[in-house]
C-alpha positions in Angstrom: -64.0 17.0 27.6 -62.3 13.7 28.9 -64.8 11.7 26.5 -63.4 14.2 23.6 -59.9 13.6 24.4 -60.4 9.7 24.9 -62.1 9.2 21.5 -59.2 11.6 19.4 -56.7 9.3 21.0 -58.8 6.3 19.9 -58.9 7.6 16.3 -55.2 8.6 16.3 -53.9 5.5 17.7 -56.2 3.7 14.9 -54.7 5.8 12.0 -51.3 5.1 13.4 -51.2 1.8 13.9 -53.5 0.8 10.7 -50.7 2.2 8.1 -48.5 -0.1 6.9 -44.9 0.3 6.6 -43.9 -0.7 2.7 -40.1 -2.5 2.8 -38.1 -1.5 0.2 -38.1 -3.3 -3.1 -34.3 -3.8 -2.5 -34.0 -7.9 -1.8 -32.3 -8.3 2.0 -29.0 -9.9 1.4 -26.1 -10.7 3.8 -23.5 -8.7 3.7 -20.6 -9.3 6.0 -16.9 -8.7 4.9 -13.7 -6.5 6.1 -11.6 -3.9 4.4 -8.2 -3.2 5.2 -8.2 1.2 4.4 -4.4 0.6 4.0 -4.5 -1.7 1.1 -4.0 0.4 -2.4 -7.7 -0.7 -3.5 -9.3 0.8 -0.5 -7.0 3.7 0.1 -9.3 6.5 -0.7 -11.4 5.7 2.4 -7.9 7.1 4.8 -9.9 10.7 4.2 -12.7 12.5 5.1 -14.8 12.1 1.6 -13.2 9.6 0.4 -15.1 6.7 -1.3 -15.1 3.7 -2.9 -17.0 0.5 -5.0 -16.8 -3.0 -3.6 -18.7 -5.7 -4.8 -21.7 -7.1 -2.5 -25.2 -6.4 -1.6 -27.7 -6.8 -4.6 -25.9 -4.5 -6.9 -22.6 -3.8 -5.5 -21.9 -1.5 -2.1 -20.8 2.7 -2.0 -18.6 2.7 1.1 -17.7 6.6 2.0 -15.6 7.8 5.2 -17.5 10.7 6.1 -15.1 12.0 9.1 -12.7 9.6 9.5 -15.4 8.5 12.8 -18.4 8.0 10.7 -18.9 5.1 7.3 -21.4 4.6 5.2 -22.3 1.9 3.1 -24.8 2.0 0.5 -26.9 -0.9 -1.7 -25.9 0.7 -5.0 -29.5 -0.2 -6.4 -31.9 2.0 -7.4 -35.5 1.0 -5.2 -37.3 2.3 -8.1 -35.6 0.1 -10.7 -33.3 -2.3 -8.7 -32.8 -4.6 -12.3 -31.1 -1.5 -14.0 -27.4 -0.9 -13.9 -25.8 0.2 -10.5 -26.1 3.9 -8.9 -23.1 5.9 -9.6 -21.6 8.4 -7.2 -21.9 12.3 -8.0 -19.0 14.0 -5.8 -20.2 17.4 -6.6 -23.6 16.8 -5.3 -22.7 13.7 -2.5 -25.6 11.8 -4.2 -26.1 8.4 -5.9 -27.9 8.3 -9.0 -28.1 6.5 -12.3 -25.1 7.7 -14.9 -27.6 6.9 -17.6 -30.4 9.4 -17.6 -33.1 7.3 -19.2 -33.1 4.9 -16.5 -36.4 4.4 -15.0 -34.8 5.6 -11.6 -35.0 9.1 -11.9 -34.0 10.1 -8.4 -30.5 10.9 -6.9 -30.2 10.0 -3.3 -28.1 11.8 -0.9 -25.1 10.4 0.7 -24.8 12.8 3.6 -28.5 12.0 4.6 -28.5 8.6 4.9 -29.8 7.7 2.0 -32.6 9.7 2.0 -34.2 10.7 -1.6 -33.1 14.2 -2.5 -34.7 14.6 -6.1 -36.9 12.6 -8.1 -40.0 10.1 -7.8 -38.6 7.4 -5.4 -40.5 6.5 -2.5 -37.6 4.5 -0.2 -34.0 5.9 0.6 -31.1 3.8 -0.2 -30.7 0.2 1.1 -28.2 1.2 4.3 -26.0 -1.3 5.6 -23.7 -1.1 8.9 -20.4 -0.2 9.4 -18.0 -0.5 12.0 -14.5 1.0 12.4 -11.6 -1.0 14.2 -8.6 0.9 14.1 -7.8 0.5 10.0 -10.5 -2.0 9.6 -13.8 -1.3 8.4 -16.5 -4.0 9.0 -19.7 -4.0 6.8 -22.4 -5.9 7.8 -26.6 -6.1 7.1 -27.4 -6.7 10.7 
């Protein structure tokens, strides 16, 4: 029985370490800038929901307050087609996808989930980058 047990954890351990993780197609860019949520431009990130464009990243950022505790900040490129036009923000569904539907990027990508793919053929979630809160300051960053 220990000789069964030995060789499954052999074959597991082989499986498991022998697949490679794919990066997304999305380049790695640094990102590192400040907004100010009480200037006008960035004003609809004061509320829960509340969202916003800024320029940065490979194809521009999503920033979204989801609690008034908890950002996000989404790559606004599609990792299925990261040369077509930037992902667009569905409020009714909380997903990213492309306005234009005869994009090669066919997939909408849920904000709420961290990116994750929520319909659609892509095989990485959005490009995530890091946000910290201090006090009306929002710092996003791609360590």
């Amino acid at each position: 029985m220990k000789t069964n047990l030995y060789w499954i954890f052999v074959l597991f351990s082989v499986i498991f370490f022998s697949c490679g993780h794919e990066e997304s197609p999305v380049p790695d860019l640094w990102v590192d800038f400040q907004v100010n949520v009480n200037n006008a431009e960035f004003a609809p990130l004061q509320n829960p929901g509340g969202w916003v464009y800024v320029s940065g990243g490979y194809n521009g950022i999503f920033l979204y307050n989801f609690d008034n505790n908890s950002y996000y900040a989404y790559d606004r490129s599609c990792p299925d087609d990261i040369g077509h036009a930037p992902l667009v923000y569905d409020e009714k569904s909380h997903e990213l996808c492309h306005a234009d539907t005869t994009a090669n990027c066919n997939s909408r990508f849920s904000v709420l989930l961290h990116g994750a793919v929520t319909h659609g053929s892509a095989k990485y979630p959005l490009k995530e980058y890091n946000v910290s809160a201090y006090g009306i300051k929002l710092r996003v960053t791609s360590e």
